[in-house]
C-alpha positions as CSV (number, residue, x, y, z in Angstrom):
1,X,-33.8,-9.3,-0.9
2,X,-31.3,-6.5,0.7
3,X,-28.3,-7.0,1.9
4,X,-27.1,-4.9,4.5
5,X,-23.3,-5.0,4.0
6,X,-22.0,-3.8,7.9
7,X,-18.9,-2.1,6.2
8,X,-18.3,1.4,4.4
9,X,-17.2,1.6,0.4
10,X,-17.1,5.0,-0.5
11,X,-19.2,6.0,-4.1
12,X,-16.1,6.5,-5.9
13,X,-14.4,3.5,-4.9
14,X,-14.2,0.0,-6.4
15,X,-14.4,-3.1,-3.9
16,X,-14.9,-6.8,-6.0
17,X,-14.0,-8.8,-2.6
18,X,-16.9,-9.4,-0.1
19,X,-14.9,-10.6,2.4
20,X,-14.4,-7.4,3.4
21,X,-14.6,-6.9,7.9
22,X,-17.0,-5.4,9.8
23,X,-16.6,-1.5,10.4
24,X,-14.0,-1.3,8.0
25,X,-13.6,1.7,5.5
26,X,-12.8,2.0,1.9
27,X,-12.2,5.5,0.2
28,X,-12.6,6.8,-3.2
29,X,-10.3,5.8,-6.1
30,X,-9.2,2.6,-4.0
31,X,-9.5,-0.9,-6.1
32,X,-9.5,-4.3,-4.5
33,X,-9.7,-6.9,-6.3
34,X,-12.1,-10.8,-5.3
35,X,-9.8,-12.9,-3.9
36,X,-8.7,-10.4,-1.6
37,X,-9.5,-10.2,2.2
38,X,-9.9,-7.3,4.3
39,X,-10.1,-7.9,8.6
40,X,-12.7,-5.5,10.7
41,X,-12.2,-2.2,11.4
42,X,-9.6,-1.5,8.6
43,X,-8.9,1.9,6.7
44,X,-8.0,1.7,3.1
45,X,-7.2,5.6,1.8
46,X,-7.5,7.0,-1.7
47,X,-5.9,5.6,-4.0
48,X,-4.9,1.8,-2.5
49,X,-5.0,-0.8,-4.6
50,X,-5.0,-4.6,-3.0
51,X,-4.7,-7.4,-5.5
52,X,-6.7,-11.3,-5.1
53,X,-3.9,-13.4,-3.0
54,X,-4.1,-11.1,0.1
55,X,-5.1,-11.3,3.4
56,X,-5.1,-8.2,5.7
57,X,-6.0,-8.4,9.5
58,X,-7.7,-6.5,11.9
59,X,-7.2,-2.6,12.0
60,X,-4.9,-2.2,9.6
61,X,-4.4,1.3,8.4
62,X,-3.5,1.5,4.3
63,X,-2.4,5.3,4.0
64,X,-3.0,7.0,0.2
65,X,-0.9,5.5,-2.9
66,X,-0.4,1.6,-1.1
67,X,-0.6,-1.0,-3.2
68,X,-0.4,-4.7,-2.0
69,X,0.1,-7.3,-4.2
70,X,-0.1,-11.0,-4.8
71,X,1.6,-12.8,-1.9
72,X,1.6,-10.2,1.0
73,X,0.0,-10.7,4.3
74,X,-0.2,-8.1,6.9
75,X,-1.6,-8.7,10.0
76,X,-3.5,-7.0,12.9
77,X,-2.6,-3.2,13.7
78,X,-0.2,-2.3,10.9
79,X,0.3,0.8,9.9
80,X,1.4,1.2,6.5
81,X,2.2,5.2,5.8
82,X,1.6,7.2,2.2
83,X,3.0,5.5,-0.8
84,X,4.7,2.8,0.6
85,X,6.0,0.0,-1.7
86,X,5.4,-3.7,-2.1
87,X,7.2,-5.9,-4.7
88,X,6.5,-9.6,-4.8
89,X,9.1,-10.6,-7.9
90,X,12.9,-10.4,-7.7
91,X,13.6,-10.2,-11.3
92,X,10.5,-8.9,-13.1
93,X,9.9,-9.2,-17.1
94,X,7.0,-8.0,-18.8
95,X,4.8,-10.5,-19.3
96,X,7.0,-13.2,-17.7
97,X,5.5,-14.8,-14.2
98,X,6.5,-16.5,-11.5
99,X,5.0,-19.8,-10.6
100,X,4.3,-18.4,-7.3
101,X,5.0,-15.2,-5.9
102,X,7.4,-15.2,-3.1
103,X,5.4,-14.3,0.4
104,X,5.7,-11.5,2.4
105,X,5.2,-11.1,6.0
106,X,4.2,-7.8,8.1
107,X,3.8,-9.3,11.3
108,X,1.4,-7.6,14.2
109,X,1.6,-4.5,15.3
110,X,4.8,-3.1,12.8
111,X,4.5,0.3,11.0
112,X,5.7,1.2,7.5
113,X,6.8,5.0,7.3
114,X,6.2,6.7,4.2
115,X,8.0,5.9,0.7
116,X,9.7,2.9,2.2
117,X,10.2,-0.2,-0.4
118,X,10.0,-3.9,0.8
119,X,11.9,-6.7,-0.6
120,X,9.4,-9.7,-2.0
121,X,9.7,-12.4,0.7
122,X,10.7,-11.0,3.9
123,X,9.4,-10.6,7.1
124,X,8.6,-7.6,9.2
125,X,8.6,-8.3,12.7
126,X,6.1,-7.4,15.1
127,X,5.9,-3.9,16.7
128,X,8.7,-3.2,14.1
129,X,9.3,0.4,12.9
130,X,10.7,1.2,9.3
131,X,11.7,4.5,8.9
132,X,10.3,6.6,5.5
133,X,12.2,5.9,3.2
134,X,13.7,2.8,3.5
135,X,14.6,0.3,1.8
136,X,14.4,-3.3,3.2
137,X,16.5,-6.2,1.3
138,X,16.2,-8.1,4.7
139,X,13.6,-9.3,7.0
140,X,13.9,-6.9,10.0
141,X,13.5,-8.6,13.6
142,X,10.5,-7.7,15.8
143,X,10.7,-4.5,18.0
144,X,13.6,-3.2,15.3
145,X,13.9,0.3,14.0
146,X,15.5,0.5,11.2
147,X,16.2,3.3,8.1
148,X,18.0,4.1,5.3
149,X,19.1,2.4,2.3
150,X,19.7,-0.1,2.9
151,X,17.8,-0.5,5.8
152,X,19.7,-1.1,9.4
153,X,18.8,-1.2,12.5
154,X,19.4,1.5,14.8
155,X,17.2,1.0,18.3
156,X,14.8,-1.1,19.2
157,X,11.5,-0.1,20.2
158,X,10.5,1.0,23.9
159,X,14.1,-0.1,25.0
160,X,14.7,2.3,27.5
161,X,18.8,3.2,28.1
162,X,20.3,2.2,31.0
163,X,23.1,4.7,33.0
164,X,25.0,5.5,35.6
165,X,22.3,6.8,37.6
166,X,20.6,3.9,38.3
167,X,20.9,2.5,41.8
168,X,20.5,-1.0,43.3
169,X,16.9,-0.1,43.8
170,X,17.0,-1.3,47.7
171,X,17.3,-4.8,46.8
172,X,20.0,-6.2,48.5
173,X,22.7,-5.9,45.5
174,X,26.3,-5.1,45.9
175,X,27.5,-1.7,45.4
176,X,28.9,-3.0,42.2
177,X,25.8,-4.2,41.1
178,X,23.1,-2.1,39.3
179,X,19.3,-3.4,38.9
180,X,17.4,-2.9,35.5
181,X,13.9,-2.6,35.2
182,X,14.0,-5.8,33.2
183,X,13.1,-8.8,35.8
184,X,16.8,-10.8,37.1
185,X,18.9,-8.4,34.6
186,X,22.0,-7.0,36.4
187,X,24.8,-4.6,35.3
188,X,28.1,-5.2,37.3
189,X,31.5,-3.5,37.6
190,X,34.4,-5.5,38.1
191,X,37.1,-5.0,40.4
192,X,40.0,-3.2,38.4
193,X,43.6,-1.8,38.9
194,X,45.3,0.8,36.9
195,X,48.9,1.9,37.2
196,X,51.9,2.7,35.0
197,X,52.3,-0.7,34.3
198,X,48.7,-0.6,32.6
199,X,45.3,-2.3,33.6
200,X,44.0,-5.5,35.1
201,X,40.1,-6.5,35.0
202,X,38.8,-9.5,37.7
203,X,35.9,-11.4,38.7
204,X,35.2,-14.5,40.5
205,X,32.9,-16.8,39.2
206,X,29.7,-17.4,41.8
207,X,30.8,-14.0,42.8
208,X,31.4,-11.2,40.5
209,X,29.5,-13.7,37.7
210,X,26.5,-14.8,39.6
211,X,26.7,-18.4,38.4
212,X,29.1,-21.0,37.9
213,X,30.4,-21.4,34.2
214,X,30.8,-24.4,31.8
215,X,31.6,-22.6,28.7
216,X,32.4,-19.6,27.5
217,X,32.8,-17.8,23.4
218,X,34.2,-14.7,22.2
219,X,32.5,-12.8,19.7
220,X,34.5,-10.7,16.8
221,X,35.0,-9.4,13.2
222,X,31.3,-8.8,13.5
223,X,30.1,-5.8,10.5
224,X,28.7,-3.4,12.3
225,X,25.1,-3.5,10.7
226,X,25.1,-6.8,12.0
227,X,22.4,-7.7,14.9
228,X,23.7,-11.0,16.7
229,X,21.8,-12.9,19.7
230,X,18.1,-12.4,18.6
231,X,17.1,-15.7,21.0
232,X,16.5,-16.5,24.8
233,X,17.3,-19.2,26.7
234,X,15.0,-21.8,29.0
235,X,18.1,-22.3,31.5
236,X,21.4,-21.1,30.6
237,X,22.6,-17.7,32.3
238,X,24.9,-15.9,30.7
239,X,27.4,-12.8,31.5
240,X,28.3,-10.7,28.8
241,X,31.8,-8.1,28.6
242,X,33.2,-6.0,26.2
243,X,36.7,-6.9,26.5
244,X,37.5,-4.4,23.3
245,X,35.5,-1.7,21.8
246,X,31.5,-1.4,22.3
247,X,28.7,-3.3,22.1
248,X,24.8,-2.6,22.8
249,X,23.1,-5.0,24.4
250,X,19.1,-5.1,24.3
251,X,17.6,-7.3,27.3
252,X,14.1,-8.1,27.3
253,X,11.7,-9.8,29.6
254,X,8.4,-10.0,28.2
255,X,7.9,-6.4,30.1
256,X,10.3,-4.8,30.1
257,X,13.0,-3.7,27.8
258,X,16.4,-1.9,28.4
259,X,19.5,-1.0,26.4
260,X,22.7,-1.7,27.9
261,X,26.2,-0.1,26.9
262,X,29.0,-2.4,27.5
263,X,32.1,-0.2,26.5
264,X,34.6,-1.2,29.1
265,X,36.6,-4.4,29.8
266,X,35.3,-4.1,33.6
267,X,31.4,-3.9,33.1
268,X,29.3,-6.9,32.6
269,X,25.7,-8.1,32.3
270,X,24.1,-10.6,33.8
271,X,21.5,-12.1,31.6
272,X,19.1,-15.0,33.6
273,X,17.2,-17.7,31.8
274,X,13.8,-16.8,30.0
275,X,15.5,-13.3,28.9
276,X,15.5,-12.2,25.7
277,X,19.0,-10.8,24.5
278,X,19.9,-8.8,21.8
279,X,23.3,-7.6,20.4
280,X,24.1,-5.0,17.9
281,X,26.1,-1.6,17.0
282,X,29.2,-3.7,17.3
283,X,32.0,-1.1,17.2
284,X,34.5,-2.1,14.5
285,X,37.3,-3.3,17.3
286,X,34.5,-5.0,19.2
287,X,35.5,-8.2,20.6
288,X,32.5,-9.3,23.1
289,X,33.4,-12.3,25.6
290,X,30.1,-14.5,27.1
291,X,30.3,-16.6,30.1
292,X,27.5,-19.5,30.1
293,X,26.1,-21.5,33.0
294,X,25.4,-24.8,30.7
295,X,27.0,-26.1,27.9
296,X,26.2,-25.7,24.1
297,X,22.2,-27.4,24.0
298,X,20.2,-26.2,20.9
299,X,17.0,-27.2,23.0
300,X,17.8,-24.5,25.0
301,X,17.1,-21.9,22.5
302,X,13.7,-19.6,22.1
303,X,14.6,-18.4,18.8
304,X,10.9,-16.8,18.2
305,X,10.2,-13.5,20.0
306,X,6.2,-14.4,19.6
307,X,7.0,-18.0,21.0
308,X,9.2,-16.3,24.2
309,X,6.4,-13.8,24.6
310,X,3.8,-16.7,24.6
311,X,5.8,-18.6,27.6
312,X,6.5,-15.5,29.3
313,X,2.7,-14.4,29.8
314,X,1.2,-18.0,30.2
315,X,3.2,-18.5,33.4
């Protein structure tokens, strides 16, 4: 009896796993070992090698020179470029294992540039971008883009910047108030006065804040390569100003995505409920002030972009 196998090894190639998807390809020189598994529609290059405790998704593209070892999981629609490097033990030995290898994570959607090296245990966010070259001793948040060595963040992906040019959009805002494509997110300029005696910066709550506040926190001494926020909440507003220095903000509806410069004490942004915030490139004076419509309620936290995006597009 025949067996039709509804996938492509190339002649020079050496596949020991059948659990291999259907359309995918393998090329010559690549090596993958039994326990390994392999979605549809993959590519595996020249030269890949994919050891037994793997499992690959759908359409995952495995450039020349990959290999993935014990513990990694990518799933569907990662890209990983030429010669990019797994490790799955902090503190190898020759012929000394771990009892398990630590896991690693490269969540839907992310890319790996080429010649970038991943720490054993971390994960990659989805739609995340590493830039070639990197070198990742942390687990990068989804949508990040991140370089260098070691690798920090420096944009986030499809997050448009916001300016000066945009208008209230004909939606019945104030002239101090400036729309963003991202659904309820407003940017606002306070009322200020300047003379010799120096500056003054004022709002009115329910006013110039949109919302009545209960709490408020002040955020400072952050490291610049730090990324703070990364959550959402189900109820709380919140108004964010740079009192000192700069901060980029990163507001995100599900949708939508802008970036947001707050680098003056008289310019805020208005984050509603079910918004995903981010903030990051702290400027080393930074000192960011938050206004919030509830008071402190872990329950109120979506810390899990996948979990945010799930509630956002089941409503």
């Amino acid at each position: 009896m025949t067996i039709t196998k509804n996938y492509f090894v190339h002649s020079h190639a050496l596949c020991e796993s059948e659990n291999i998807g259907k359309d995918s390809r393998v090329w010559a020189f690549a090596h993958i070992l039994p326990g390994a598994r392999l979605g549809a529609e993959c590519n595996v290059c020249d030269n890949v090698f994919i050891e037994n405790d793997v499992i690959i998704g759908d359409r995952v593209t495995l450039k020349c020179g990959v290999q993935v070892w014990d513990g990694i999981t990518i799933e569907d629609d990662v890209f990983i470029g030429p010669n990019a490097t797994f490790t799955n033990d902090l503190f190898p030995r020759s012929k000394v294992y771990p009892t398990t290898f630590a896991r690693t994570i490269i969540k839907k959607g992310a890319s790996l540039g080429a010649n970038c090296t991943v720490l054993p245990g971390l994960t990659i966010g989805t739609n995340a971008m590493i830039g070639a070259g990197a070198v990742v001793t942390r687990s990068i948040p989804p949508n990040a883009i991140v370089v260098g060595n070691p690798a920090k963040i420096i944009g986030y992906v499809d997050a448009k910047p916001v300016n000066s040019a945009h208008e209230s959009q004909g939606q019945g805002l104030a002239p101090n108030v400036v729309s963003t494509s991202v659904k309820g997110v407003t940017i606002h300029t306070m009322k200020e006065v300047a003379d010799i005696r120096g500056s003054l910066s004022a709002g009115e709550f329910e006013r110039s804040v949109p919302f009545k506040t209960e709490r408020y926190f002040l955020v400072y001494n952050v490291p610049t390569a730090e990324t703070r926020g990364e959550h959402a909440h189900r109820e709380c507003h919140q108004f964010l100003v740079a009192v000192k220095g700069s901060v980029h903000v990163v507001a995100d509806d599900g949708y939508n995505r802008e970036e947001i410069i707050l680098d003056s004490p008289n310019k805020g942004v208005h984050l509603p409920p079910m918004t995903w915030g981010i903030q990051y490139r702290y400027s080393q004076d930074a000192v960011l002030l938050v206004f919030a419509s509830h008071y402190y309620d872990a329950d109120d936290y979506i810390r899990n972009h996948d979990e945010f995006t799930h509630l956002i597009r089941s409503r």
